[in-house]
N, C-alpha and C positions, 0 to 999 in steps of 0.2 A: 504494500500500500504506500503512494506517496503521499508526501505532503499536503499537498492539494489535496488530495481524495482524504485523508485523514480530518482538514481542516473543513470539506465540505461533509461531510458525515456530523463529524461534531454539530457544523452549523445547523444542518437537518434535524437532527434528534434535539437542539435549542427550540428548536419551533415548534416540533412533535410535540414536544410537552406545553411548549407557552400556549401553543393552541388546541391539542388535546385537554389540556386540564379545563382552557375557558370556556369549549364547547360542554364538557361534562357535567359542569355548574349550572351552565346555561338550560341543560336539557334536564336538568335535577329544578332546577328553576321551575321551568312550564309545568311540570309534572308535579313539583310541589304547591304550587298556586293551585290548581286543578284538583288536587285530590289529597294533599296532604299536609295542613297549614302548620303541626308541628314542624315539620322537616321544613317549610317555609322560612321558619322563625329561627333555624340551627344553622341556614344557607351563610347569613352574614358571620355570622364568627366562625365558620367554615371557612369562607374567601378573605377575611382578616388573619391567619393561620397562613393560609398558603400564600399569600402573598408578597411576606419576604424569603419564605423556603419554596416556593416551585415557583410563582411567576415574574418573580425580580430576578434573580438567578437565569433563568430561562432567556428571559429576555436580555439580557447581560449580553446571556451566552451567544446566543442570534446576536446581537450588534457585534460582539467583538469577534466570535470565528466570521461573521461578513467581510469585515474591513480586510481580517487576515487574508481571508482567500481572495479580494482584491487582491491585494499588495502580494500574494504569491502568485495571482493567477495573470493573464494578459491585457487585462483590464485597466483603465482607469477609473478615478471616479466620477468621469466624465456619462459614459451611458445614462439614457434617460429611466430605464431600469432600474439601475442601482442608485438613482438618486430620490426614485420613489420609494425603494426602500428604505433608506433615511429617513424618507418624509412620512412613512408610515412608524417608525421606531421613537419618533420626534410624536409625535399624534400620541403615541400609545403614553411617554411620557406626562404631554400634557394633560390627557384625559385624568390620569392618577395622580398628578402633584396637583392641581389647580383646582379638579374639581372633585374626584373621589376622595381624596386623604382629607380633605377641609369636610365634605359629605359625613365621613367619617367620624371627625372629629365632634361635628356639631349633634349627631346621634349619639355619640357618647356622652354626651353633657347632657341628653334631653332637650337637646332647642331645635328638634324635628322630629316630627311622631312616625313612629313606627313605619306604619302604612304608608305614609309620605316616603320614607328613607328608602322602602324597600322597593317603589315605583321605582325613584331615580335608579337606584345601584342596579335593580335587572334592566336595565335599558341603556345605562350606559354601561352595562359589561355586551350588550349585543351592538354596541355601535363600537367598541373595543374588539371584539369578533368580528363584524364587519370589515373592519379597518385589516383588522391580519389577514382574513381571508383574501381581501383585494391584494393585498400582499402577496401573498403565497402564488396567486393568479400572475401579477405582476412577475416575478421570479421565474415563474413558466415560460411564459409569453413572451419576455423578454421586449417591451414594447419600444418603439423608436419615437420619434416626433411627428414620421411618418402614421400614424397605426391611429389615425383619429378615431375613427370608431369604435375603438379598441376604447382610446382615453377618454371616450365622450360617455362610454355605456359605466366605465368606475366611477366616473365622476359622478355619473347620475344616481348610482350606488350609493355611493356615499353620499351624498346631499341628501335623500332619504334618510341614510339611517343617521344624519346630523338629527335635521327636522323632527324625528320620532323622540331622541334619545331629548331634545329640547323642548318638545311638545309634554314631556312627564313633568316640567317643571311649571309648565303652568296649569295643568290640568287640574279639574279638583278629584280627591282620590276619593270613590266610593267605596262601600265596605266590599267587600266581593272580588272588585274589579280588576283585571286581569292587565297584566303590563304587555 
């Protein structure tokens, strides 16, 4: 095995899990809203748990074997590919310092109720999904500046799953109601 292939593998199993573990939440999510409001209520200090042991870590992992396998591989960091990958690693950042960790914070004191907290957190963990998944696609696809359609149908993706994950914060939350 070379290096490259060593440093693409690690980068691979970075994402398996960053993105494996958020889909796993997410679909323990629906299924707990739906049918099981204990396990609803265990969701959040489940994802505060993992969050600096699998998806900090993970996501580490993916940004730095990326850069490395640039910097081994024939690349620059010039490709419009790998610069959306940044821009999605940058996003993913955002999403957690700015507005889950404050989220966070302000449910742990009690200056957001419950069912409010737990609208926002499943909605921006599925625009945090979102955003990887475009990724991973990205990575695939390998897109150019040529590839409009390509970049016109993520973008619309995304602007979605902005819109929904922002539409939680002003909604009002009924008792029942499903994110």
């Amino acid at each position: 095995m070379s290096r490259y292939e060593l440093l693409l593998f690690l980068h691979v199993v970075s994402v398996i899990v960053w993105l494996g573990t958020g889909t796993a939440l997410a679909l323990l999510a629906v299924y707990a809203q739906r049918s099981d409001r204990e396990l609803l209520g265990r969701l959040g200090p489940l994802g505060r748990a993992l969050a600096p042991r699998v998806f900090g870590p993970a996501a580490l992992g993916a940004l730095v074997f990326g850069i490395l396998l640039v910097l081994d591989g024939s690349w620059t960091f010039e490709p419009l590919w790998i610069r959306l990958g940044f821009a999605a690693f940058a996003a993913s950042f955002v999403i957690n310092a700015t507005v889950r960790a404050p989220l966070a914070r302000r449910q742990q004191r009690g200056a957001i109720e419950p069912a409010r907290a737990g609208l926002l957190f499943g909605r921006l963990a599925r625009l945090e999904l979102t955003v990887l998944y475009l990724t991973v696609a990205d990575m695939v696809a390998k897109p150019t500046g040529d590839d409009t359609g390509t970049l016109i149908v993520g973008g619309v993706v995304l602007a979605l799953a902005v819109v929904y994950a922002a539409a939680g914060a002003v909604m009002p939350v009924r008792s029942g109601a499903r994110s």
